[in-house]
ZANU-463317 format. One record per residue (C-alpha): residue number from 1; residue in three letters; x, y, z. Coordinates in nm, 3 decimals. Layout:
 num residuo       X       Y       Z
 NUM     ala       X       Y       Z
...
END
This chain:
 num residuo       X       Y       Z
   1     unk  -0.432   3.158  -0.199
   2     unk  -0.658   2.949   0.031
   3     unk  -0.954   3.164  -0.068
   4     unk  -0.916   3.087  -0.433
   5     unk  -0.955   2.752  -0.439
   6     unk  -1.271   2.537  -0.496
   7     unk  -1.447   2.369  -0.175
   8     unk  -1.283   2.035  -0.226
   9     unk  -0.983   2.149  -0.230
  10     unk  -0.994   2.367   0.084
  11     unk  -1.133   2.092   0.279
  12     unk  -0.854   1.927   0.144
  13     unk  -0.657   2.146   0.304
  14     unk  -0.797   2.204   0.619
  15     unk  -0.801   1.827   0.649
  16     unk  -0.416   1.823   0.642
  17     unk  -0.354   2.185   0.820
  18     unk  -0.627   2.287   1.013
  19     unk  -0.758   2.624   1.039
  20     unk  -0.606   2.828   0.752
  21     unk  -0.612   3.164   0.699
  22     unk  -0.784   3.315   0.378
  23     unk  -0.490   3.473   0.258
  24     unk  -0.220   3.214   0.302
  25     unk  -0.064   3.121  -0.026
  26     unk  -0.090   2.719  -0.113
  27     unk   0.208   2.580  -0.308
  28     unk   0.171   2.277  -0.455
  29     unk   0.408   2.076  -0.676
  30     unk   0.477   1.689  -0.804
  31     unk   0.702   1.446  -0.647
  32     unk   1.006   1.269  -0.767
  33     unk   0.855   0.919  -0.944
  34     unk   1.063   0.736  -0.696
  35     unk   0.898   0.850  -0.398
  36     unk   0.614   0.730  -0.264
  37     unk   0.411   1.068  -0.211
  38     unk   0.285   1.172  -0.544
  39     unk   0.257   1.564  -0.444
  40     unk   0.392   1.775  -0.212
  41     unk   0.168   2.071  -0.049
  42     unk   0.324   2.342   0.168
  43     unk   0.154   2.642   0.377
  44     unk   0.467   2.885   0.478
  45     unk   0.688   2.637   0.727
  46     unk   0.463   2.348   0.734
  47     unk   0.471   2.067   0.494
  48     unk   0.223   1.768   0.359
  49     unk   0.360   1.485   0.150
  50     unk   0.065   1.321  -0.034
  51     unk  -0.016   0.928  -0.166
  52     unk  -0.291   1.014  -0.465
  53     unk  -0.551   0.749  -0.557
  54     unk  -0.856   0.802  -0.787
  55     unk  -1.091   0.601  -0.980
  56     unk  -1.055   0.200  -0.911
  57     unk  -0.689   0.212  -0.766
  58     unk  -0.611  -0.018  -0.531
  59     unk  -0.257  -0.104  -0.539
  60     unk  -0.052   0.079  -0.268
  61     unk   0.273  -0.090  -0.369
  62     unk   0.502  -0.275  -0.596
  63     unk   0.838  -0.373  -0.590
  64     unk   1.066  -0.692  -0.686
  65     unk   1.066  -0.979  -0.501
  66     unk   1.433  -1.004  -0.525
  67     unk   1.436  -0.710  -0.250
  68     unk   1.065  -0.813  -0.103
  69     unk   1.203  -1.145   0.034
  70     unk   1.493  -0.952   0.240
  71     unk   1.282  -0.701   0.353
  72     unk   1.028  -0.958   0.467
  73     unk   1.307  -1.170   0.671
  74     unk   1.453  -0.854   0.832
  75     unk   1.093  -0.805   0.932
  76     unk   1.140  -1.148   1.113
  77     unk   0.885  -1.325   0.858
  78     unk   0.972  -1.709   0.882
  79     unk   1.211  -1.913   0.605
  80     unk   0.825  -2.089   0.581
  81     unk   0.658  -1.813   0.471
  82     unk   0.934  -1.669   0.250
  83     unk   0.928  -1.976   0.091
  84     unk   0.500  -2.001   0.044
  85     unk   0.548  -1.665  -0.074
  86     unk   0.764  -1.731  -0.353
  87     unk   0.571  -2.038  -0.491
  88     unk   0.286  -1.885  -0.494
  89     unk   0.431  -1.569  -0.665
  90     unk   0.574  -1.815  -0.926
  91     unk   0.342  -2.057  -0.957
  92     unk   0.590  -2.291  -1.123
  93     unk   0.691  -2.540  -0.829
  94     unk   1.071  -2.347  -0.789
  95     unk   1.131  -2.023  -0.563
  96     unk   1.312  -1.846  -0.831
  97     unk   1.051  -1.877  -1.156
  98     unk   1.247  -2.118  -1.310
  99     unk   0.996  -2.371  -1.404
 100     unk   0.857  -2.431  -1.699
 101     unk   0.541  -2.431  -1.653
 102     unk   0.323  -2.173  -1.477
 103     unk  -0.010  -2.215  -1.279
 104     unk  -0.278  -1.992  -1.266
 105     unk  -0.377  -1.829  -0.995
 106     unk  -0.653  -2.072  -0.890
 107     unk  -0.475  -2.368  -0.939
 108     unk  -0.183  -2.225  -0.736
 109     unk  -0.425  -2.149  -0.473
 110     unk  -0.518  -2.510  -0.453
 111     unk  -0.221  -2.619  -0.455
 112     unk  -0.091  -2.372  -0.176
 113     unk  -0.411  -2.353   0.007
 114     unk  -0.276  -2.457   0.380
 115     unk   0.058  -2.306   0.323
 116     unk  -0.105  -1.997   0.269
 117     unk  -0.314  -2.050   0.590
 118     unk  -0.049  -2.068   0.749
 119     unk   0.118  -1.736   0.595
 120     unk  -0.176  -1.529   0.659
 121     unk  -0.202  -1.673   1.053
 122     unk   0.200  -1.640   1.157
 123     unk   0.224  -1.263   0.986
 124     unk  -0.116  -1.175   1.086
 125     unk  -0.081  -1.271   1.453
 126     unk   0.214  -1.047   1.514
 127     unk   0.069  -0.667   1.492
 128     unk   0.382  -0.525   1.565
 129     unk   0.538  -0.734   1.243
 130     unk   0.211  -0.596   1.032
 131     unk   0.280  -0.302   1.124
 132     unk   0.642  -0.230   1.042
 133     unk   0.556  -0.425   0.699
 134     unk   0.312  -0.147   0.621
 135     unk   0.505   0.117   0.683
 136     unk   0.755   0.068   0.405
 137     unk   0.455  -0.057   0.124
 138     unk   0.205   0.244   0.222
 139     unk   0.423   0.507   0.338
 140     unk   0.802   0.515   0.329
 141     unk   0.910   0.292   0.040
 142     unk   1.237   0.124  -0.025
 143     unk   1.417   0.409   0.069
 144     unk   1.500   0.582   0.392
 145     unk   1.645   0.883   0.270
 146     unk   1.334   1.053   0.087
 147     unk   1.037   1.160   0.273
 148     unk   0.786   0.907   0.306
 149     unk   0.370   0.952   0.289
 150     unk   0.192   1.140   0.559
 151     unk  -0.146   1.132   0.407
 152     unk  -0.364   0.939   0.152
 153     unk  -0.566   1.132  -0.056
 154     unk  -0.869   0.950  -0.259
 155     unk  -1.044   1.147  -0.510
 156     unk  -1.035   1.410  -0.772
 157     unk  -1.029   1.767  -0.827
 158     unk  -1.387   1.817  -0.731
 159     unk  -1.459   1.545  -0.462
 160     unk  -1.185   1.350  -0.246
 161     unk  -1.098   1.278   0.089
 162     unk  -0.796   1.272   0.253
 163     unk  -0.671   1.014   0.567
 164     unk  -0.354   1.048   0.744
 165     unk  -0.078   0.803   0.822
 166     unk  -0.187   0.797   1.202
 167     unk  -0.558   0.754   1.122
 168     unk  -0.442   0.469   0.867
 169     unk  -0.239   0.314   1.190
 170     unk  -0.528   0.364   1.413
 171     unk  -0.772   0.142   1.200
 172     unk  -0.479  -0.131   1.187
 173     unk  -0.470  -0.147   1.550
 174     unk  -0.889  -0.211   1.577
 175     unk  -0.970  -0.399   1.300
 176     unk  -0.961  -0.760   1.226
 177     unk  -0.860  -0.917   0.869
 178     unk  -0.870  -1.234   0.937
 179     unk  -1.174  -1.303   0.709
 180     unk  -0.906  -1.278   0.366
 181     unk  -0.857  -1.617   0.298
 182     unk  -0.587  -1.514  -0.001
 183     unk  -0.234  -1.439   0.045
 184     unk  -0.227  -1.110   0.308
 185     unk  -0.029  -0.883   0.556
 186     unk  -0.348  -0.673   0.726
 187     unk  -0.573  -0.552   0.486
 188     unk  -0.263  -0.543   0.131
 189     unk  -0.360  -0.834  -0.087
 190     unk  -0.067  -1.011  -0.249
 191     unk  -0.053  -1.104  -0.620
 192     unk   0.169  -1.127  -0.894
 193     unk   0.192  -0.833  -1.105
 194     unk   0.180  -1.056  -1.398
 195     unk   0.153  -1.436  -1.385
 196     unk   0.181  -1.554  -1.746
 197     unk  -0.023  -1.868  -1.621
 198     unk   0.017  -2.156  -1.893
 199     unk   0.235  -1.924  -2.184
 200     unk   0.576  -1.742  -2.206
 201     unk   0.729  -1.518  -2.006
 202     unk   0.680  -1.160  -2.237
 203     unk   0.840  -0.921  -1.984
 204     unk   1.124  -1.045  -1.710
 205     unk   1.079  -0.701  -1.491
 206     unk   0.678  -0.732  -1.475
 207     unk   0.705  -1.136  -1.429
 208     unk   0.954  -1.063  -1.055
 209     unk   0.755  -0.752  -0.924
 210     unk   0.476  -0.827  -0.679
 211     unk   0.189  -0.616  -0.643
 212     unk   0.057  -0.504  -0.262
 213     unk  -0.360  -0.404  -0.267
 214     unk  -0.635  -0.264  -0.042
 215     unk  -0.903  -0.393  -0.169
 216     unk  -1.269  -0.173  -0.123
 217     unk  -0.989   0.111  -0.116
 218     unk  -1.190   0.333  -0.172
 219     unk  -1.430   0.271   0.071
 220     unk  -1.226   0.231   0.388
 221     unk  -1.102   0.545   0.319
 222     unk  -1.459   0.653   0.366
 223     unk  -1.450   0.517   0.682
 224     unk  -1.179   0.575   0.822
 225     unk  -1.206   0.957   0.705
 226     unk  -1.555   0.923   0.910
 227     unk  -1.445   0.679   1.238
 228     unk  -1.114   0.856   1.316
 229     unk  -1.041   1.198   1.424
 230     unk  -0.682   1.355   1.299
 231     unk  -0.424   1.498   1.474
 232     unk  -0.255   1.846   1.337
 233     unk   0.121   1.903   1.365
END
């Protein structure tokens, strides 16, 4: 029951709820692993799907860039930056890994550098694009049929604080990030998952899948937790 549970975990609640009465029983239980919400919490009709982070996470999403290249084009991203993308995911000259020889990532950078301008400015100038990108890596996934992420919770069992998707989208709409000069759609980060700069390819799965992160995560949920009032349903 509400009542019985420690103070961060009843602001917790009331973050995602509202008022709640003492006596209302809390269920809370994990999610499928191929979801994005890691836990689901319910209070009698009303349900809360929940993104966990804790300690120094900042990745908010991974996923081949077999499928991350369609997505991107049915998102309207130019054949220009699919292309920058893939080179610089590579590193190896080719737009399917099948070079030889790998770069690292500062010498990709380099080599990149006003492609990747050019990425960050034609994504990053369309909100609308940015926006409907964001919504599959933070909150729905690669799947339509599942529930998708209505809040982001950062913390632990004894201190956290949770952010809604509409709070999240709020910030997006104010707030400049212009200033990244790496790879970026808003404030996600793009880098390989791994690189295997200058040796051999040790795992084909982990060499395709791109990572998606918020860097100062931690942070900006701070802020935004402070800056932005929610909204109950």
């Amino acid at each position: 029951r509400y009542m019985k549970l420690p103070p961060n975990l009843k602001t917790l609640v009331r973050d995602m709820f509202g008022v709640v009465n003492p006596l209302d029983k809390i269920k809370c239980e994990q999610c499928e692993e191929y979801i994005k919400p890691d836990i689901l919490v319910t209070i009698k009709d009303k349900k809360r799907y929940v993104s966990v982070k804790s300690g120094t996470a900042n990745v908010v999403h991974s996923e081949l860039i077999t499928t991350v290249v369609p997505f991107l084009r049915s998102c309207g991203v130019s054949e220009k930056c699919l292309k920058t993308l893939c080179l610089y995911h590579f590193g190896d000259g080719t737009l399917d890994g099948s070079g030889k020889v790998r770069k690292d990532y500062h010498e990709t950078y380099e080599w990149l550098h006003y492609d990747i301008k050019r990425f960050n400015d034609d994504i990053n100038d369309d909100h609308n694009m940015v926006i409907s990108i964001i919504e599959r890596f933070m909150f729905q996934g690669v799947r339509d049929d599942v529930p998708g992420v209505d809040y982001l919770y950062f913390g632990d069992l004894e201190f956290g604080m949770a952010i809604s998707k509409g709070q999240i989208l709020r910030h997006l709409s104010v707030k400049s990030f212009n200033y990244y000069e790496n790879l970026h759609i808003g404030p996600l980060l793009i880098r390989p998952h791994a690189k295997y700069a200058h040796t051999e390819i040790k795992n084909d799965y982990s060499y395709k899948r791109v990572d998606f992160y918020w860097p100062n995560l931690k942070d900006d949920v701070k802020y935004i937790y402070q800056r932005y009032s929610n909204y109950y349903n």
